[in-house]
PyMOL CGO cylinders between C-alpha atoms (Angstrom):
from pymol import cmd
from pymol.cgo import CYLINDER

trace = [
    CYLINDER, -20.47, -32.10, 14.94, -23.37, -30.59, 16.90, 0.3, 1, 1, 1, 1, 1, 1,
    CYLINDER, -23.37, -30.59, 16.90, -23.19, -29.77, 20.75, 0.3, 1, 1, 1, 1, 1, 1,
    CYLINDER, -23.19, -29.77, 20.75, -27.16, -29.43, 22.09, 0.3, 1, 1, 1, 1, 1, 1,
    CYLINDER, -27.16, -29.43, 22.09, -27.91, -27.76, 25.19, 0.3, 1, 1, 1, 1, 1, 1,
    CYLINDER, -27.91, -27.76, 25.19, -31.41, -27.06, 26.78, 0.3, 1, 1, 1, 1, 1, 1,
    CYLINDER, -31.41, -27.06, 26.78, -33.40, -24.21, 24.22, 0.3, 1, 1, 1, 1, 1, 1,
    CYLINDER, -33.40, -24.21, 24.22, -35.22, -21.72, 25.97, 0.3, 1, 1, 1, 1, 1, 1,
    CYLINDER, -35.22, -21.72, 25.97, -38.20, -19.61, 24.63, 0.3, 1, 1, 1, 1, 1, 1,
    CYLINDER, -38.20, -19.61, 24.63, -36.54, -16.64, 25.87, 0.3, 1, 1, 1, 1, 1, 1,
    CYLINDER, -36.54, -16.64, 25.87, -33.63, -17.18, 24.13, 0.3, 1, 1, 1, 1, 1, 1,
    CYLINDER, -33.63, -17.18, 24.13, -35.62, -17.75, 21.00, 0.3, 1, 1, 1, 1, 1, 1,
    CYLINDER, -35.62, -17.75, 21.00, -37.49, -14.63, 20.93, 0.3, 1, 1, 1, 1, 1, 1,
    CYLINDER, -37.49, -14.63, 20.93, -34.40, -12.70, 22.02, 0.3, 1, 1, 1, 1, 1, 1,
    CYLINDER, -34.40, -12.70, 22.02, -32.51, -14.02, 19.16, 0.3, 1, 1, 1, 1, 1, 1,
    CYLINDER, -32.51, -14.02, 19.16, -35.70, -12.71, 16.51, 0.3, 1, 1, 1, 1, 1, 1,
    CYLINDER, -35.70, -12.71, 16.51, -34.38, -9.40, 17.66, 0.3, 1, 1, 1, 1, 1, 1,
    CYLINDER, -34.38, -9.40, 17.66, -30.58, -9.70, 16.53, 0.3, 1, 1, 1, 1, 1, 1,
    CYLINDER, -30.58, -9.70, 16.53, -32.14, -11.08, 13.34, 0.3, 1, 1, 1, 1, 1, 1,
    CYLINDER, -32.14, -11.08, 13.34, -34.68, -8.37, 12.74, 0.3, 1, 1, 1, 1, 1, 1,
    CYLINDER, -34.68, -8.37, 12.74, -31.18, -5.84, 13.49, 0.3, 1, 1, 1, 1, 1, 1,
    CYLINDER, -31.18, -5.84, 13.49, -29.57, -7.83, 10.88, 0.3, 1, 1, 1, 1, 1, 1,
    CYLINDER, -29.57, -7.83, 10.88, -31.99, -7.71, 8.11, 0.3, 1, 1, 1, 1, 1, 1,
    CYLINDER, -31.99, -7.71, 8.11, -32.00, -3.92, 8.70, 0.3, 1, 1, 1, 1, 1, 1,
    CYLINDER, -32.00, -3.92, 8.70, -28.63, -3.18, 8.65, 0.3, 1, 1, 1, 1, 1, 1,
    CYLINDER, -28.63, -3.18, 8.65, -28.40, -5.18, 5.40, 0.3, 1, 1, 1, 1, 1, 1,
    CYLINDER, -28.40, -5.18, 5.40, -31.13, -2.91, 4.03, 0.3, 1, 1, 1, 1, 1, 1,
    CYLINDER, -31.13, -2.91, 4.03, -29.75, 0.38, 5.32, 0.3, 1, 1, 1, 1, 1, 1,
    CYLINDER, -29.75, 0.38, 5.32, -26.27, -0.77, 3.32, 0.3, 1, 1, 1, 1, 1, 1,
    CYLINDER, -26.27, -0.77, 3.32, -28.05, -1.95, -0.14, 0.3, 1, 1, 1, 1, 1, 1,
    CYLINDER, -28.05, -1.95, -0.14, -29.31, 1.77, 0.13, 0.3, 1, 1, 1, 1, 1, 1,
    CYLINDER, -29.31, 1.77, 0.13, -26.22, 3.47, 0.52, 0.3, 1, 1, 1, 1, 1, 1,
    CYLINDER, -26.22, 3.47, 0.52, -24.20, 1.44, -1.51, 0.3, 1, 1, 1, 1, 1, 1,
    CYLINDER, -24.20, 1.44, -1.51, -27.08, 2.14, -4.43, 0.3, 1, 1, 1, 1, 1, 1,
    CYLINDER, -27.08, 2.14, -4.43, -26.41, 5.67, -3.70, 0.3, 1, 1, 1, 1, 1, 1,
    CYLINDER, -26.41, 5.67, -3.70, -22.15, 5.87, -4.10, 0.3, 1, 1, 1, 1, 1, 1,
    CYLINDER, -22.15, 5.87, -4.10, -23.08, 3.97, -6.93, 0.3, 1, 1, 1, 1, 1, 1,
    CYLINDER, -23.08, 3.97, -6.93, -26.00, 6.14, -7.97, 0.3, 1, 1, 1, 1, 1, 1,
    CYLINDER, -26.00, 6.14, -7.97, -23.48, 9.50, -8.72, 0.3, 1, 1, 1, 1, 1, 1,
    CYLINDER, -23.48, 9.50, -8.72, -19.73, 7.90, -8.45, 0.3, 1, 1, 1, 1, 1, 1,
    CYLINDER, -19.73, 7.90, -8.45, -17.37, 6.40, -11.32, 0.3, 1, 1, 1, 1, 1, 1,
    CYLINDER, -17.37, 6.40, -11.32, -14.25, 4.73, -11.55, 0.3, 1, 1, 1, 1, 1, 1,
    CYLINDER, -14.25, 4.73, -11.55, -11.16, 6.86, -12.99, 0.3, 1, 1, 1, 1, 1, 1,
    CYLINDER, -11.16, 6.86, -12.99, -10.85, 3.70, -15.60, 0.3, 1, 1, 1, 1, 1, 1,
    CYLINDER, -10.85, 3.70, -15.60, -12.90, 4.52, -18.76, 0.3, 1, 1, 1, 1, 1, 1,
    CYLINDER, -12.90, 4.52, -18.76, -16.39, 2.33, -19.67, 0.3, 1, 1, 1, 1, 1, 1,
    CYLINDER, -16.39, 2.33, -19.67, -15.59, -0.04, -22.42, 0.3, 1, 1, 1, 1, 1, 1,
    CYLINDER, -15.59, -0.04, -22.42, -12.20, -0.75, -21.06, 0.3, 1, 1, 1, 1, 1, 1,
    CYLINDER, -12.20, -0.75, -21.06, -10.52, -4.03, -20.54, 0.3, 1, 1, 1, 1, 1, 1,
    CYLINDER, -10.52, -4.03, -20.54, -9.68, -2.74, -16.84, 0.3, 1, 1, 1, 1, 1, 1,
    CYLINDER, -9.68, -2.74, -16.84, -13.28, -1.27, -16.08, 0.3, 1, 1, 1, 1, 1, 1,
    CYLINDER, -13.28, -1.27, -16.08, -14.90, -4.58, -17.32, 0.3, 1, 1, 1, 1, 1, 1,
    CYLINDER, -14.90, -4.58, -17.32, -12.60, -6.71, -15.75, 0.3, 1, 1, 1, 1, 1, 1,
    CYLINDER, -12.60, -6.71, -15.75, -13.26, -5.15, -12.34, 0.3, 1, 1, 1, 1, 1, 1,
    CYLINDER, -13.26, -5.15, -12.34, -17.32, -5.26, -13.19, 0.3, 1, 1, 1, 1, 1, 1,
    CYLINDER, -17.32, -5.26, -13.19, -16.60, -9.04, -14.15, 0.3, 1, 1, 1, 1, 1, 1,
    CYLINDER, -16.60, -9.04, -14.15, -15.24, -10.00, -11.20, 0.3, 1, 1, 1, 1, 1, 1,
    CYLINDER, -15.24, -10.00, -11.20, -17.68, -8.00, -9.28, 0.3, 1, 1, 1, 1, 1, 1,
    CYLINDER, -17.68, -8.00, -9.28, -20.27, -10.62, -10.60, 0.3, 1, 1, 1, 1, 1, 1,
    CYLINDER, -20.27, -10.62, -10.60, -18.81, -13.63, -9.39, 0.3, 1, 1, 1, 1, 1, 1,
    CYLINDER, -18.81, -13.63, -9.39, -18.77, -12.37, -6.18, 0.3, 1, 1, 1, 1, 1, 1,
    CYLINDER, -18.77, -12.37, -6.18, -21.90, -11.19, -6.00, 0.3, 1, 1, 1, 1, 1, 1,
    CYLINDER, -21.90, -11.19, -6.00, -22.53, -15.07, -6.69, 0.3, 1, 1, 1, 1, 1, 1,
    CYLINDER, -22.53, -15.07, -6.69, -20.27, -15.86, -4.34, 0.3, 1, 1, 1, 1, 1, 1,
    CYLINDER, -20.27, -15.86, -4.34, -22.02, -14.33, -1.50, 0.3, 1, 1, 1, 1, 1, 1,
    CYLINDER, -22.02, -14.33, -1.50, -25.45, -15.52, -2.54, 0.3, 1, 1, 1, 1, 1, 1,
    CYLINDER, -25.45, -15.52, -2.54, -24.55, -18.88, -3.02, 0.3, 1, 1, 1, 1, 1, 1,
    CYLINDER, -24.55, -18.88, -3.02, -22.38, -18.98, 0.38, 0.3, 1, 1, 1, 1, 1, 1,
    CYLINDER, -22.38, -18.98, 0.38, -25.51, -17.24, 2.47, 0.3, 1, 1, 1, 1, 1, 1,
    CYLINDER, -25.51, -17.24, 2.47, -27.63, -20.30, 1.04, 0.3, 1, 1, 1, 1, 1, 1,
    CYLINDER, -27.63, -20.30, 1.04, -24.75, -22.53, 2.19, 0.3, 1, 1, 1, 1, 1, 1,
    CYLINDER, -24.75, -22.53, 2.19, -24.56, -20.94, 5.83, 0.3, 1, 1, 1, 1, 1, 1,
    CYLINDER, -24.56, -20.94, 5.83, -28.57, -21.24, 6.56, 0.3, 1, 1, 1, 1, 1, 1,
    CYLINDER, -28.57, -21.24, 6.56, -28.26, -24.92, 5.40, 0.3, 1, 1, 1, 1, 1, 1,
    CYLINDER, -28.26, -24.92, 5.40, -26.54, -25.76, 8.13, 0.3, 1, 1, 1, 1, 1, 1,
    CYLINDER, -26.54, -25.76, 8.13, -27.89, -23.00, 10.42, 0.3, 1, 1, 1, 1, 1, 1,
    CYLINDER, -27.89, -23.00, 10.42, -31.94, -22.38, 10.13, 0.3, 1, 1, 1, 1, 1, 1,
    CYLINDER, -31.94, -22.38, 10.13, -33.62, -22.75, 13.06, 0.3, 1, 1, 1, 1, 1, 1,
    CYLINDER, -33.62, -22.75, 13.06, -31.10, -24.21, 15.38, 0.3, 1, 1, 1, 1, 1, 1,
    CYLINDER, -31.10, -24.21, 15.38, -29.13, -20.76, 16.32, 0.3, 1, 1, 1, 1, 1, 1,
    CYLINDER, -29.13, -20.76, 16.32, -30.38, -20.34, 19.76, 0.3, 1, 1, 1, 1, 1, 1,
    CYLINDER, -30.38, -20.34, 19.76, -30.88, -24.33, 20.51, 0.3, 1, 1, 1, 1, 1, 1,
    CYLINDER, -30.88, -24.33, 20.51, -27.54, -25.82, 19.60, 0.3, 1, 1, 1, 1, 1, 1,
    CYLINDER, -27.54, -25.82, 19.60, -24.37, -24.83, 18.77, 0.3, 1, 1, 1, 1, 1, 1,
    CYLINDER, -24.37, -24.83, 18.77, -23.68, -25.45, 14.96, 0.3, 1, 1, 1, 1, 1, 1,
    CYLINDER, -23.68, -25.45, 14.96, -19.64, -26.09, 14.00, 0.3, 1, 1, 1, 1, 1, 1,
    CYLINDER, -19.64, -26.09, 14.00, -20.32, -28.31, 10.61, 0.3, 1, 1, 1, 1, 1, 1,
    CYLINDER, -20.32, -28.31, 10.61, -19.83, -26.53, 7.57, 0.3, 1, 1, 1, 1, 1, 1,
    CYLINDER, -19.83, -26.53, 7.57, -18.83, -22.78, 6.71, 0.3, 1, 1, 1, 1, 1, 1,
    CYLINDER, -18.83, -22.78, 6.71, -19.51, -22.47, 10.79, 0.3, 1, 1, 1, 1, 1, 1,
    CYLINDER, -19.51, -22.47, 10.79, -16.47, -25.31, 11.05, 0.3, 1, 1, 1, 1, 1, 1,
    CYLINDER, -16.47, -25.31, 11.05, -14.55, -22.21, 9.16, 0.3, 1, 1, 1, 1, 1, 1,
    CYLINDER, -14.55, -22.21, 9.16, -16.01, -18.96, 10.26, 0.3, 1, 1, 1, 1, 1, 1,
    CYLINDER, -16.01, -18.96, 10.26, -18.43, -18.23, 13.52, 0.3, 1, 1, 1, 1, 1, 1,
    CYLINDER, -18.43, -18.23, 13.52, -20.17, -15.83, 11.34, 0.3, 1, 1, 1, 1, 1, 1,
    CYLINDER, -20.17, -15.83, 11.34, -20.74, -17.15, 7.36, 0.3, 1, 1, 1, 1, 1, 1,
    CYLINDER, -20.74, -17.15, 7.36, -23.27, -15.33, 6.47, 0.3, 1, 1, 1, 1, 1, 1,
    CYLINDER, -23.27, -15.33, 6.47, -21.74, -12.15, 7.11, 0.3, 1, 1, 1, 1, 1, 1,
    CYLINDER, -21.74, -12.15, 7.11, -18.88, -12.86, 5.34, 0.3, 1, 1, 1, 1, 1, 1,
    CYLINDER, -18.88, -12.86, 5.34, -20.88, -13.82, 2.41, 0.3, 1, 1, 1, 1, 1, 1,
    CYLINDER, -20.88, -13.82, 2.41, -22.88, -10.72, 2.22, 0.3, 1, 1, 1, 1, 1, 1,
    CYLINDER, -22.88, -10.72, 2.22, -19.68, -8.45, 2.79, 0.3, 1, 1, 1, 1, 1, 1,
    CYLINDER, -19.68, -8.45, 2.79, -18.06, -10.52, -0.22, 0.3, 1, 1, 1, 1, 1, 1,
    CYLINDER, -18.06, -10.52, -0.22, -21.18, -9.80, -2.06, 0.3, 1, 1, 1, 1, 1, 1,
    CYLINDER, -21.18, -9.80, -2.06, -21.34, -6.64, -1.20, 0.3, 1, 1, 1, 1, 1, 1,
    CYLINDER, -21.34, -6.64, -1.20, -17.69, -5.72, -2.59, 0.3, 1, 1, 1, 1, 1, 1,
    CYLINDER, -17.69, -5.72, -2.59, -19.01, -7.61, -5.52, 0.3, 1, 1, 1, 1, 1, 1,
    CYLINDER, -19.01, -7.61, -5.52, -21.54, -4.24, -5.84, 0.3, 1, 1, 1, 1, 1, 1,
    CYLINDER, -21.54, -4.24, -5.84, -18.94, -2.20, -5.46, 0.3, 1, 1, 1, 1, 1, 1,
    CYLINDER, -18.94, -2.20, -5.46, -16.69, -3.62, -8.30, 0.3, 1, 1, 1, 1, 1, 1,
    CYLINDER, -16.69, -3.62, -8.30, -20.13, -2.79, -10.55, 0.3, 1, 1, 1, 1, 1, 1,
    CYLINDER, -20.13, -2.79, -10.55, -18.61, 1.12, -10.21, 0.3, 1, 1, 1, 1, 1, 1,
    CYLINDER, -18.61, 1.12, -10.21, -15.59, -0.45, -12.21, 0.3, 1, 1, 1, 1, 1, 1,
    CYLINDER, -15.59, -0.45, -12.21, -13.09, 0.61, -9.17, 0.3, 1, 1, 1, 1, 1, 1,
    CYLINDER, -13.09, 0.61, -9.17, -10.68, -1.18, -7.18, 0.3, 1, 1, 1, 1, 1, 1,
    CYLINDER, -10.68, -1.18, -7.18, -11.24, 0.99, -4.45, 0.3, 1, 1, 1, 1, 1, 1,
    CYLINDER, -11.24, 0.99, -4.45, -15.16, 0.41, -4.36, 0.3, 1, 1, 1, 1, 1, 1,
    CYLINDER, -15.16, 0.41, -4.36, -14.59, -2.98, -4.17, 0.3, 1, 1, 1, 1, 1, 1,
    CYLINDER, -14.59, -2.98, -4.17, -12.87, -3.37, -1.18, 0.3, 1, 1, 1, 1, 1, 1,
    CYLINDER, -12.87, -3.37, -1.18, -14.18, -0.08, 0.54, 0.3, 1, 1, 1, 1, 1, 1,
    CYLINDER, -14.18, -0.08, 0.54, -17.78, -1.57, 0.14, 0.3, 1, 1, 1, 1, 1, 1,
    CYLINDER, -17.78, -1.57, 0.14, -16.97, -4.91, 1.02, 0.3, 1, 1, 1, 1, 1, 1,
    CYLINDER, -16.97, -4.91, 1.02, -14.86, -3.22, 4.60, 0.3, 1, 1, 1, 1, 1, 1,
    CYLINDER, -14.86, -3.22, 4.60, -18.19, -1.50, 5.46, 0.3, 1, 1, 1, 1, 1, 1,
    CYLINDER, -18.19, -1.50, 5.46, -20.22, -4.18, 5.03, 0.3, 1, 1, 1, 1, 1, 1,
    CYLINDER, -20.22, -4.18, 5.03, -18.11, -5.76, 7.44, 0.3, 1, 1, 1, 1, 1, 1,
    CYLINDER, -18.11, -5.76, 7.44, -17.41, -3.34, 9.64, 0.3, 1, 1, 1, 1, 1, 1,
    CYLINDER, -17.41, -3.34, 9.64, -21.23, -2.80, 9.95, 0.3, 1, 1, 1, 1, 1, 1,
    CYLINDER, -21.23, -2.80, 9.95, -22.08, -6.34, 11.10, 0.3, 1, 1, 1, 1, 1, 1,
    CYLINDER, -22.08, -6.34, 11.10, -19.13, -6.43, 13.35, 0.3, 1, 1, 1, 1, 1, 1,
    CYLINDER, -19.13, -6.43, 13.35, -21.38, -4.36, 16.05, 0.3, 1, 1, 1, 1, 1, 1,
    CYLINDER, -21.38, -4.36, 16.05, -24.31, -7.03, 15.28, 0.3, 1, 1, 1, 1, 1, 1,
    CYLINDER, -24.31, -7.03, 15.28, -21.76, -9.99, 15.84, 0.3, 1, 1, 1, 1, 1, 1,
    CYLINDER, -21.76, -9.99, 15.84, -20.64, -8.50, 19.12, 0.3, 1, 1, 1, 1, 1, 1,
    CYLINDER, -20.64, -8.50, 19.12, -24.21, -8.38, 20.14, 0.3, 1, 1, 1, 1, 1, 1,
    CYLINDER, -24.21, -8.38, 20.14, -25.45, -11.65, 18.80, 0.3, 1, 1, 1, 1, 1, 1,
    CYLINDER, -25.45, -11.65, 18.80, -22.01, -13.31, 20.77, 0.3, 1, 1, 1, 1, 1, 1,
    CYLINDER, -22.01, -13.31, 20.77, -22.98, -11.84, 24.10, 0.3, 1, 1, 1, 1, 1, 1,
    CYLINDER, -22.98, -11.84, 24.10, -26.52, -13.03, 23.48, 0.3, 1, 1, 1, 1, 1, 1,
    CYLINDER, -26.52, -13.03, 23.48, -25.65, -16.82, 22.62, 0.3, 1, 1, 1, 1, 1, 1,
    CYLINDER, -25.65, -16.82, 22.62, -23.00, -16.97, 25.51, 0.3, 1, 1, 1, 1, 1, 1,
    CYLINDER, -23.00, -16.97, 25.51, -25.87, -16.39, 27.83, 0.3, 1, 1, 1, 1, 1, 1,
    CYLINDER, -25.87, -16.39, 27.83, -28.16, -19.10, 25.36, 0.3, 1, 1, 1, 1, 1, 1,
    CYLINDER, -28.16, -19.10, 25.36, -25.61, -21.82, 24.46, 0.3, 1, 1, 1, 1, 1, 1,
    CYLINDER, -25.61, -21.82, 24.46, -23.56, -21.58, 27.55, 0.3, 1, 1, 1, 1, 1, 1,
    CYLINDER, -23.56, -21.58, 27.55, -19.65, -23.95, 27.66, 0.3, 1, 1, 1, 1, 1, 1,
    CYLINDER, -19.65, -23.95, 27.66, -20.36, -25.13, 24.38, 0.3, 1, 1, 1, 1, 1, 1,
    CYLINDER, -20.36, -25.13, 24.38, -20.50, -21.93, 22.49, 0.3, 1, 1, 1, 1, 1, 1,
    CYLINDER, -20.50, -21.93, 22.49, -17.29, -21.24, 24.92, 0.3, 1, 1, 1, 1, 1, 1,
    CYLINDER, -17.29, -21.24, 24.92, -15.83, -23.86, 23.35, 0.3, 1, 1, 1, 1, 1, 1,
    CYLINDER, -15.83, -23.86, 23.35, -16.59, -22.80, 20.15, 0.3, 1, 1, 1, 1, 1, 1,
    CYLINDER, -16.59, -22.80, 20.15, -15.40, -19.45, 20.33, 0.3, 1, 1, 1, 1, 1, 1,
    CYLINDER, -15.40, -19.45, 20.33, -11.89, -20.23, 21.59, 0.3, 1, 1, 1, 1, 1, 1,
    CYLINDER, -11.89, -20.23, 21.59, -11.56, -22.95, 18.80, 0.3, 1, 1, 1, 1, 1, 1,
    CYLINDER, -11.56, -22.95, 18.80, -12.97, -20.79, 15.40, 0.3, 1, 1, 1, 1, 1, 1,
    CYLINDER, -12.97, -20.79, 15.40, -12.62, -17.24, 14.44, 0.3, 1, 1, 1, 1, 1, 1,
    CYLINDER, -12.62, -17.24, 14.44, -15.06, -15.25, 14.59, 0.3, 1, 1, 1, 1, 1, 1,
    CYLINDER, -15.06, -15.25, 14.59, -14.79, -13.48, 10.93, 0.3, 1, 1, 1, 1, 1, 1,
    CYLINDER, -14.79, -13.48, 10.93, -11.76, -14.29, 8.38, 0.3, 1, 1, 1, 1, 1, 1,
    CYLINDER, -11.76, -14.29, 8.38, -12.23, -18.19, 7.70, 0.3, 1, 1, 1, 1, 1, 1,
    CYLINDER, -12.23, -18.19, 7.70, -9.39, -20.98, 8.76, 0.3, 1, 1, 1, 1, 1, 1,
    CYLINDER, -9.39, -20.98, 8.76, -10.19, -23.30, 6.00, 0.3, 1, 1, 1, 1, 1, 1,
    CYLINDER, -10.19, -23.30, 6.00, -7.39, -26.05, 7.84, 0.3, 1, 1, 1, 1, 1, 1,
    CYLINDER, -7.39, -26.05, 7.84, -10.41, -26.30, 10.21, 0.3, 1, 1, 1, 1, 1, 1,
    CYLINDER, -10.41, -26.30, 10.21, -13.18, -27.14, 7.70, 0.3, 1, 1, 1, 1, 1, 1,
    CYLINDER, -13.18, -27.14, 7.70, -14.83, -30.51, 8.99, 0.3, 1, 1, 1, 1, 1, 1,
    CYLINDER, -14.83, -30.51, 8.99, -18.61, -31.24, 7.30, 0.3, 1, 1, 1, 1, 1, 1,
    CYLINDER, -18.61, -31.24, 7.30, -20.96, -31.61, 9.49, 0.3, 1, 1, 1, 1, 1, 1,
    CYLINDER, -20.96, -31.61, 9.49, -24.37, -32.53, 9.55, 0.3, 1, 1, 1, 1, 1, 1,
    CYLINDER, -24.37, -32.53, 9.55, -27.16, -29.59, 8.46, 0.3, 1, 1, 1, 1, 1, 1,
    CYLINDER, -27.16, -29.59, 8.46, -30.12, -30.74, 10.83, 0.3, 1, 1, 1, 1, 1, 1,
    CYLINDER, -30.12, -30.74, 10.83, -33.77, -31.11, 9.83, 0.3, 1, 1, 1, 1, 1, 1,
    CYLINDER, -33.77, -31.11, 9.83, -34.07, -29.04, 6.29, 0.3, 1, 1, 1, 1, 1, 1,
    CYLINDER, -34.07, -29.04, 6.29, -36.43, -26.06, 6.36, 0.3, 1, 1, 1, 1, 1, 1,
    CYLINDER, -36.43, -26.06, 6.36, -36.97, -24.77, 3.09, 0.3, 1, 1, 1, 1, 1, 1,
    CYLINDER, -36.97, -24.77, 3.09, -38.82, -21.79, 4.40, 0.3, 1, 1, 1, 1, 1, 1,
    CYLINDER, -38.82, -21.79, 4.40, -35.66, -20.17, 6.05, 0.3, 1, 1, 1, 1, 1, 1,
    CYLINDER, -35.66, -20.17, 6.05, -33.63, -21.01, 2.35, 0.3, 1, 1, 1, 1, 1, 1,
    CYLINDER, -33.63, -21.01, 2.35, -36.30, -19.10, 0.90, 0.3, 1, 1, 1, 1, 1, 1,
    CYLINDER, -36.30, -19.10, 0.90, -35.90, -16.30, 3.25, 0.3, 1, 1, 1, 1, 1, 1,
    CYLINDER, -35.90, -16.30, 3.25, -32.27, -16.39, 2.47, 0.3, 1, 1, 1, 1, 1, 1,
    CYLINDER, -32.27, -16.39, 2.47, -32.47, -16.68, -1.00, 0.3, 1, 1, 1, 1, 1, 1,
    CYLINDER, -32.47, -16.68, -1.00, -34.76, -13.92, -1.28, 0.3, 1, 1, 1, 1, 1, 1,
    CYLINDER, -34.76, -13.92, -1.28, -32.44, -11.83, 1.05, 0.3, 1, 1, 1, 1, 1, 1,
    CYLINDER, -32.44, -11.83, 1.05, -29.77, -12.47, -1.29, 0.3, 1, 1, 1, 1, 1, 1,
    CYLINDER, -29.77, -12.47, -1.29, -31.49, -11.63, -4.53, 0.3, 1, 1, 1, 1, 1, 1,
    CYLINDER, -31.49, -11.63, -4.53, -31.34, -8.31, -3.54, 0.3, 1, 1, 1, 1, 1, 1,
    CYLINDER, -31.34, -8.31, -3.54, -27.62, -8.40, -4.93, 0.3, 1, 1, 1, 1, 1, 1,
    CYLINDER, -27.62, -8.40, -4.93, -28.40, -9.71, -7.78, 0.3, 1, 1, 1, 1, 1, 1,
    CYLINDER, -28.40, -9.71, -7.78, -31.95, -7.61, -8.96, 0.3, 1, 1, 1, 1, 1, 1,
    CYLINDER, -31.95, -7.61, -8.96, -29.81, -4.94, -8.47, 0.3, 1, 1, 1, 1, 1, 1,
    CYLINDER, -29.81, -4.94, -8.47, -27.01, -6.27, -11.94, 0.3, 1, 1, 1, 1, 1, 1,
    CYLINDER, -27.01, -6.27, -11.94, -29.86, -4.66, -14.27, 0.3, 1, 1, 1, 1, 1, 1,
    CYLINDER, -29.86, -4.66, -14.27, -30.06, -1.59, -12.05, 0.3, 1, 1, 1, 1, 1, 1,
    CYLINDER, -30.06, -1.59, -12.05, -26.56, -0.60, -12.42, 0.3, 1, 1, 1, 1, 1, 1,
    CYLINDER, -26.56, -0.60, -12.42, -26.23, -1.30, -15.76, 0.3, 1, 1, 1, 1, 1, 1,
    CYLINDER, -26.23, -1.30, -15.76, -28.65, 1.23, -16.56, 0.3, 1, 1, 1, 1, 1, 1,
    CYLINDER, -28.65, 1.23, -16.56, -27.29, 3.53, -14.31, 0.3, 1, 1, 1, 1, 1, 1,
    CYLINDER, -27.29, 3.53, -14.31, -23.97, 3.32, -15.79, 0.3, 1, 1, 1, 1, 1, 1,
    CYLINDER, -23.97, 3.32, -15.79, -25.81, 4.21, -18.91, 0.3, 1, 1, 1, 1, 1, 1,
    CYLINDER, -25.81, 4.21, -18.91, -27.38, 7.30, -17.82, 0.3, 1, 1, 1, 1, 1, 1,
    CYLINDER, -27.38, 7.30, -17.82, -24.18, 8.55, -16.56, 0.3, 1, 1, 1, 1, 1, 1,
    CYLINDER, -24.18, 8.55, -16.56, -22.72, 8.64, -19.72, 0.3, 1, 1, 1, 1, 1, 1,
    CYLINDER, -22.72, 8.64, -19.72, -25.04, 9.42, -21.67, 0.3, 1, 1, 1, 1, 1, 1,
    CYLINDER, -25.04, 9.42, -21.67, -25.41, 12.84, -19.04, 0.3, 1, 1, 1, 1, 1, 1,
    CYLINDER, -25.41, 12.84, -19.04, -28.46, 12.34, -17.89, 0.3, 1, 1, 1, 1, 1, 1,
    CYLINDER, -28.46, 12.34, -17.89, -27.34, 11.27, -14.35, 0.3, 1, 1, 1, 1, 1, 1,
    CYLINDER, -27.34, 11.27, -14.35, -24.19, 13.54, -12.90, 0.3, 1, 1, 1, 1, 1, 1,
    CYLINDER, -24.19, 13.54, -12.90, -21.11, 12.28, -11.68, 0.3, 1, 1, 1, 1, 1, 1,
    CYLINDER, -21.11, 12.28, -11.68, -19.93, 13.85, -8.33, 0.3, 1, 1, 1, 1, 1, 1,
    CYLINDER, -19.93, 13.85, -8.33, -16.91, 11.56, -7.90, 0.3, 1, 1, 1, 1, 1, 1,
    CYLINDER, -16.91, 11.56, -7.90, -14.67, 8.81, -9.35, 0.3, 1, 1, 1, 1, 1, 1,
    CYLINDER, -14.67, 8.81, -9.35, -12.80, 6.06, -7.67, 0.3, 1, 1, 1, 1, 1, 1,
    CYLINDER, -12.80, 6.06, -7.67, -9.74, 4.24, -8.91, 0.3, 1, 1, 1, 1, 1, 1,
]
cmd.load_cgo(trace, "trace")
């Protein structure tokens, strides 16, 4: 189900910012999440049925998040600041494709091989786009008006309900956002190869290890 209200080109141009914020902040974590991973380890051995385990699982949410972020701007591209979208993962979750990318980015973390990177990266991914959600929700009260009232009293804003999942409809399809999206998310998954070799440099020596992570 889809509630319209009046767009404005205000709102639209307003709404570029929180966008342009979010891309950054997405950026800014890739980098420092490259970096832990860059000089830490996990306590569990290469080679190990633990430490592959953990990288395993690490790859199918990295999937996970990719696929889910395609999912989200399905339903979503374009229509943000003109109507308020509840059909789909936004039926679930106000804010899908920040889940996605904090489920992808624990997915990063588990390529360390360590429990604790996995869920400490995927918590500041989160924790990061919390500020940008509080911003972006004061912004689209102001846009979408008692409809996106509605909306906030009935989903939550970050964990998904799944008992509220209803389908939807996703709008006029714009392949040019999915691209955007997709090519957003790649940056998870360019960065598999990246790791690996990293994780061969580090024991081979040629990289150091400051620090290891259970």
């Amino acid at each position: 189900m889809v509630n319209e209200v009046k767009p404005a080109e205000d709102f639209k141009y307003g709404l570029g910012n929180y966008q342009h914020t979010r891309r950054m902040v997405l950026a800014v974590l890739v980098v420092v999440l490259f970096a832990a991973l860059l000089f830490g380890q996990s306590t569990f051995p290469p080679d190990t049925p633990v430490h592959e385990s953990i990288e395993m699982f690490g790859v199918l949410l990295i999937f996970l998040g990719v696929v889910g972020r395609l999912w989200s701007t399905l339903y979503i591209g374009g229509r943000k600041s003109a109507e308020v979208v509840t059909g789909g993962p936004y039926s679930i979750t106000r804010n899908p494709l920040y889940v996605f990318s904090s489920v992808a980015a624990a997915g990063v973390g588990a390529q360390i091989g360590s429990i604790t990177a996995t869920i400490g990266f995927g918590l500041l991914c989160a924790g990061a786009f919390y500020i940008v959600i509080l911003r972006e929700e004061k912004f689209l009260k102001e846009a979408l008006g008692a409809p996106y009232q509605a909306y906030l009293a009935k989903v939550p804003r970050f964990f998904p309900r799944l008992s509220l999942y209803e389908e939807g409809d996703t709008g006029s399809f714009k392949p040019r956002l999915l691209l955007t999206t997709l090519l957003d998310g790649l940056v998870f998954l360019v960065a598999l190869p990246v790791f690996e070799t990293i994780d061969g440099a580090q024991q081979s020596g040629i990289l150091p290890v400051l620090f290891r992570l259970p």
